[in-house]
Every structure is written in structure tokens, then in C-alpha cells.
ROZABA-838367 format. One line per 4 residues: their letters; for each residue x, y, z of C-alpha. Coordinates in steps of 0.1 Angstrom, whole numbers. Example, Ala and Ser with C-alpha at 12.3 -4.5 7.8 and 13.67 -1.06 7.14 Angstrom:
as) 123 -45 78; 137 -11 71
This chain:
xxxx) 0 0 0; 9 35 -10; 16 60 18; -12 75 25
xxxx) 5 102 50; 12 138 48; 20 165 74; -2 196 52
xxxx) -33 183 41; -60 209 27; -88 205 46; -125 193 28
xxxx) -160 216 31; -150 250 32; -150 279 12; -136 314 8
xxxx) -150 345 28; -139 377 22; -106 373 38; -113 344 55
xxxx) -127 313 50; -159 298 63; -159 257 76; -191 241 66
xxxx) -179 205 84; -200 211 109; -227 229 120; -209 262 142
xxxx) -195 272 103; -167 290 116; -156 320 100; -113 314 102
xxxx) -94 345 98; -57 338 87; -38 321 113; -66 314 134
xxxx) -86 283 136; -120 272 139; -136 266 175; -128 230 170
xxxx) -86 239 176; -76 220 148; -89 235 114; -67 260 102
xxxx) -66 287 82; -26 291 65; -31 316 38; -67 316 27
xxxx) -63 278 22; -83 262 51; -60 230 63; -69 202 84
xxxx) -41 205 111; -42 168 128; -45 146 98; -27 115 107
xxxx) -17 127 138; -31 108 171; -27 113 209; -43 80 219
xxxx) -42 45 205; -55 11 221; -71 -18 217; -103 -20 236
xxxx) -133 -44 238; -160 -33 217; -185 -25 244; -162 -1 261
xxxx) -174 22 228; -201 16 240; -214 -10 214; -237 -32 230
xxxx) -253 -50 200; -220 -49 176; -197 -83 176; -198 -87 209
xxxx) -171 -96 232; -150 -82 200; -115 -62 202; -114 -27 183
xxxx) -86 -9 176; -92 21 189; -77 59 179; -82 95 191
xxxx) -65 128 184; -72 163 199; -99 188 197; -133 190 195
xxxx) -162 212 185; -180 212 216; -167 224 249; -185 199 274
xxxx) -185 209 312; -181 174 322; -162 161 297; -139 129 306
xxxx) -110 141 279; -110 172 282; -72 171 281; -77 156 244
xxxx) -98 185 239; -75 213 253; -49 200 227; -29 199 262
xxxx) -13 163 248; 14 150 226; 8 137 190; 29 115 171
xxxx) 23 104 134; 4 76 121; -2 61 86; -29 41 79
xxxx) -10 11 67; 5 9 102; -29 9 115; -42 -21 92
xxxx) -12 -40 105; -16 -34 139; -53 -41 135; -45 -76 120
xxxx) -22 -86 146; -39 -77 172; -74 -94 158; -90 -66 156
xxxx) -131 -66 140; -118 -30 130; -109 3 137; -132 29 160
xxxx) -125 69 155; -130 74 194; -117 95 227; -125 128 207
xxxx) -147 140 185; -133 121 154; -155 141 126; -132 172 131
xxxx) -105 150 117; -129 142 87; -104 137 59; -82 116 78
xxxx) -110 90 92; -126 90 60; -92 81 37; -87 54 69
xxxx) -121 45 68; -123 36 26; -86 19 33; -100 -6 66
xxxx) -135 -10 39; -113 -23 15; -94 -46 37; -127 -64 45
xxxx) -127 -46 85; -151 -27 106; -151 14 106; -168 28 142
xxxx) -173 62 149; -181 77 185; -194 109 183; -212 139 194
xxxx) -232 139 159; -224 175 156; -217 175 112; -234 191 85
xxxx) -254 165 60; -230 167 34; -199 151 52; -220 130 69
xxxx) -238 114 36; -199 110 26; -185 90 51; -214 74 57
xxxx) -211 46 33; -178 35 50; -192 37 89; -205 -1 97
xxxx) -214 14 134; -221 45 156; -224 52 188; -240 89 188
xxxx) -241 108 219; -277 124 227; -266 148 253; -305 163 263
xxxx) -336 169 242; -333 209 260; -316 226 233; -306 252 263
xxxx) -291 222 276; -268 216 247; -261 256 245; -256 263 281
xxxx) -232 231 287; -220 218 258; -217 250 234; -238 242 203
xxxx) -272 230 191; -297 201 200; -309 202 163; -283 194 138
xxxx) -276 162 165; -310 148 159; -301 150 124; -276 131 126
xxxx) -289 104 142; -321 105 121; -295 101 85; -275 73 106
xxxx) -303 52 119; -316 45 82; -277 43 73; -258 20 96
xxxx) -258 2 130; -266 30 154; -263 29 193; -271 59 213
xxxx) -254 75 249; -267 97 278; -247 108 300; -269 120 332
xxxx) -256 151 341; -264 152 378; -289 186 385; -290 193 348
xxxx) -305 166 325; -311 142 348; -348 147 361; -375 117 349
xxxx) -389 144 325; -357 149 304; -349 111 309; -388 107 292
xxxx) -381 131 266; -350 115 257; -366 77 255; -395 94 235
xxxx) -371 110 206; -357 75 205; -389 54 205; -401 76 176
xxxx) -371 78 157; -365 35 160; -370 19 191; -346 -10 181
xxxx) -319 14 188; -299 7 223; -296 31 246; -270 38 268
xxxx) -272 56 296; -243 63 314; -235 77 351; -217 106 356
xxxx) -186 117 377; -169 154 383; -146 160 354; -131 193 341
xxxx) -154 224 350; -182 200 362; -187 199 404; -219 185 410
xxxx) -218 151 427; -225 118 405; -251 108 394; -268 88 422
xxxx) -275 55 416; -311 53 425; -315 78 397; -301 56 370
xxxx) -324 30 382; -351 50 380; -339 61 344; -334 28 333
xxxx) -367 16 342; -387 48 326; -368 41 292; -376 0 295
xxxx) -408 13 295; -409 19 256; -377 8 246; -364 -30 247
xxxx) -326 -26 246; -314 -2 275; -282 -2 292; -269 16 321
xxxx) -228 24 324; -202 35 346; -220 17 372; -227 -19 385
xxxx) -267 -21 388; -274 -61 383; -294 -70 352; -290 -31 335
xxxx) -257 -46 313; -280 -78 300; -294 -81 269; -334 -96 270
xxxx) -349 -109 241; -384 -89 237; -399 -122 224; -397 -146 252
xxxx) -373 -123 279; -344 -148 279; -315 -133 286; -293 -131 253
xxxx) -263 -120 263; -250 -115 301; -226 -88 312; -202 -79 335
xxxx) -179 -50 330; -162 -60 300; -171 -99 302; -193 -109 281
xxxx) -215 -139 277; -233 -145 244; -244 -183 244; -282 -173 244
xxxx) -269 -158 209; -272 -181 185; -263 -157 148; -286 -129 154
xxxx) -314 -148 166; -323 -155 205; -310 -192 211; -343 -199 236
xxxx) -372 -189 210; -354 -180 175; -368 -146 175; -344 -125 154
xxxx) -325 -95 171; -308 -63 163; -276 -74 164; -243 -74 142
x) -223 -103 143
């Protein structure tokens, strides 16, 4: 394979403005005067030419177990291998890597041949675009996406779903799963504490669910988002959109700005039973509540697959069907 790395790479959907240039990527369409970069931190304007600073450049690489994405309903008990780099387009009170998203870490170069070896040997499904927001590094994750396509592997993408339609309908084609996080249905919620809009994030997950295998995150933001009425709106949006779709819904801790205690536990349990109320595949994370990892059938309520942590237990699997009754499920396998 050709090298596929370069340390200047012009960036993709943007255009001149006057004496700047406007980034249509994603939804904040940052206007970048020269020598500045867009509120992501890593889209940069070098003389009128809009270049995508971080491509094939990573701060974190691993190999994880697919459900740490979290992909519940993915080849499960599968390894990923897993990359992140810095920046992000939203500015998240709580966020967990916020030192990723401060650019406050070192980068070192990749190539994406490198990463196809490393993802054989270790026995990887794949590759997941993860630990930031990987859309900012759109050219990048799309040339490594169409190069893992090729070699017959798995593309993920964890992400705040915050991207115009037209990137999104490009890379699309090469994402075999998503998890998307759905932050709040208060689109105060996502201005006030996250630094963007609820809207173009529904989008997203509207365009994916009828694209690819889609799971969907919740963080519950102790004080904020967590009351059984935002929990209800949240199910509801997901019902509506496609009620096969898992949700996660994760507990909180104190990260960067955020210093509201976590999210207690009794709270998640009542979340978790408000959203089994209309939804069949609901998780709870970050927390050990017995049962809340499992996955039922909604046929005959075996118990599919059993969790705990990262251990997984897939013998009432059988393919994509429940081994007790044969009903089929939404898996990927």
C-alpha cells in the first residue's frame, strides 16, 4: 500500500469569505481568519487555504473491547482498535478528555497502513474513530475509513453527531457502526453546557439510523439533565425515531469544570426503568446495577447475552437470533 501520510493536508468543506474562510464541516460554520482556527482547535486557516491540522496525527491508541465504545449490540465480546487525536467542537462541562480537547497532549504520526497491521495482529473486528470527537478529523477518518473498507474490517465512529449533511452522507457509506451521543432533548441544555445546538444532532442520528448500526449515549448530568422528565423526553425521541436502537445511559462523575456530585444510583435506576418502558434494549454504564448490562430478548425475555464489565456472555446468541425462541434481534455479528 501506497503512503497515504502527509504532514499539510488541505482540509475538505469550506470555502472562501472575504478574507477568511468559512468551515461548513459542521454545524458552528466557523468563520477562520488567517492564522486562526476554527472553534474545534484543529482546522486551520494558512493563507486563505483552510487545512486540516491533525491529519494522521493521534494522541491515543488502544485496543479495547467493543462494548467499552459503548457498542452493545456490535460483535460482541470483540477487540477494536481504537484511535483518538485532539480537539473537539464542543466544549462539554463534564467532559472525561478534556485534556484531548484542550490539545494539552502530545501527538505522534500515524499512517494508515500501520494501522491495518496493527489491527490484524492484534485481531481486531476493525478500527473505532473514538476518545474525541473524530468528525473534526474528517479527511483523515474518511481516507482510513475507505482503506479498513477495502481490507474487508469494521469502521466505528463515537461521536457527538455534531456535522453538516454533506460530510456526513460521505462517510457514511464507510461507517459499519455508531455510537452517537444524545446529550439532552433541551436545546438550552446543549447551549448552556455543551456549546452548540440540540438540532443538527437529531439530524444526525435520524440520517444514521436509516444508514448503519446506530447505538445511542446519555450521560446524566447530575442537577442538569437528569430529572424523569428529560430522561422521558430522551426515551420518547428515540422510541419515535427507531425503538430497536440501544440506549446507553451512562452515570456521571466530576470531570473538568463540572462539580456536582455523581449521578446517584437510585437515579439511574429509575432512568433505566422509565426508558424500558418503551424501549427493549437499554443499558446503564459507569455503574454496576445487576441486570442493567443484560441483553433480553423482547420475544420470550431470555437473557441473550450477560454482562459484567467487559465480560461478556453470548451463548443465548445463536447468529442474530435468541438461542431460547429464535426470534431475530438487532444485532451485528
Amino acid at each position: 500500500m501506497a503512503s497515504t501520510f502527509a504532514t499539510d493536508k488541505i482540509a475538505a468543506h469550506w470555502v472562501p469569505d472575504g478574507d477568511a474562510v468559512r468551515c461548513g464541516l459542521c454545524p458552528h460554520r466557523c468563520r477562520i481568519a488567517e492564522g486562526k482556527a476554527g472553534i474545534c482547535g484543529v482546522r486551520e486557516n494558512r493563507g486563505g487555504t483552510l487545512f486540516a491540522a491533525t491529519y494522521g496525527k493521534v494522541a491515543a491508541v488502544a485496543v479495547d473491547p467493543v462494548e467499552k465504545k459503548p457498542l452493545f449490540h456490535f460483535h460482541p465480546g470483540a477487540r477494536i482498535l481504537s484511535i483518538g487525536s485532539v480537539g473537539c467542537n464542543f466544549r462539554c462541562e463534564f467532559c472525561q478528555n478534556w485534556h484531548l480537547v484542550l490539545r494539552q497532549v502530545p501527538l505522534e504520526e500515524v499512517r494508515i497502513e500501520d494501522l491495518l497491521r496493527t489491527a490484524r495482529r492484534e485481531t481486531s473486528v476493525g478500527i473505532a474513530y473514538t476518545y474525541n470527537e473524530p468528525l473534526i478529523q474528517f479527511e483523515f477518518v474518511l481516507e482510513c475509513a475507505k482503506a479498513f473498507r477495502a481490507a474487508g474490517m469494521k469502521n466505528v465512529l463515537v461521536t457527538n453527531g455534531y456535522v453538516t449533511p454533506e460530510p456526513l452522507s460521505e462517510i457514511l457509506p464507510f461507517v459499519d457502526a455508531m455510537n452517537i451521543d444524545l446529550k439532552s432533548m433541551d436545546p438550552g441544555f446543549y447551549r448552556r453546557i455543551c456549546g452548540g445546538e440540540l438540532a443538527p444532532v437529531l439530524d444526525t442520528i435520524r440520517a444514521a439510523a436509516k444508514a448503519t448500526h446506530v447505538e445511542l449515549t446519555t450521560l446524566l448530568y447530575t442537577g442538569h439533565n437528569d430529572s424523569e422528565e428529560q430522561v422521558r423526553s430522551v426515551v420518547d425521541f428515540v422510541a419515535e425515531t427507531d425503538c430497536g436502537i440501544p440506549l446507553h445511559i451512562s452515570r456521571y462523575f466530576p470531570q473538568h469544570r463540572a462539580t456536582a456530585p455523581p449521578t446517584p444510583p437510585d437515579r439511574l435506576a429509575a432512568a433505566y426503568r422509565i426508558a424500558r418502558e418503551r424501549l427493549p434494549h437499554v443499558y446503564v454504564g459507569n455503574v454496576h446495577l445487576p441486570g442493567t448490562e443484560d441483553t433480553v430478548c423482547p420475544a420470550c425475555d431470555a437473557t441473550v447475552i450477560r454482562r459484567d464489565g467487559y465480560r461478556v456472555d453470548a451463548r443465548g446468541l445463536s447468529g442474530t437470533r435468541c438461542a431460547a425462541c429464535g426470534a431475530l434481534l438487532r444485532f451485528v455479528v
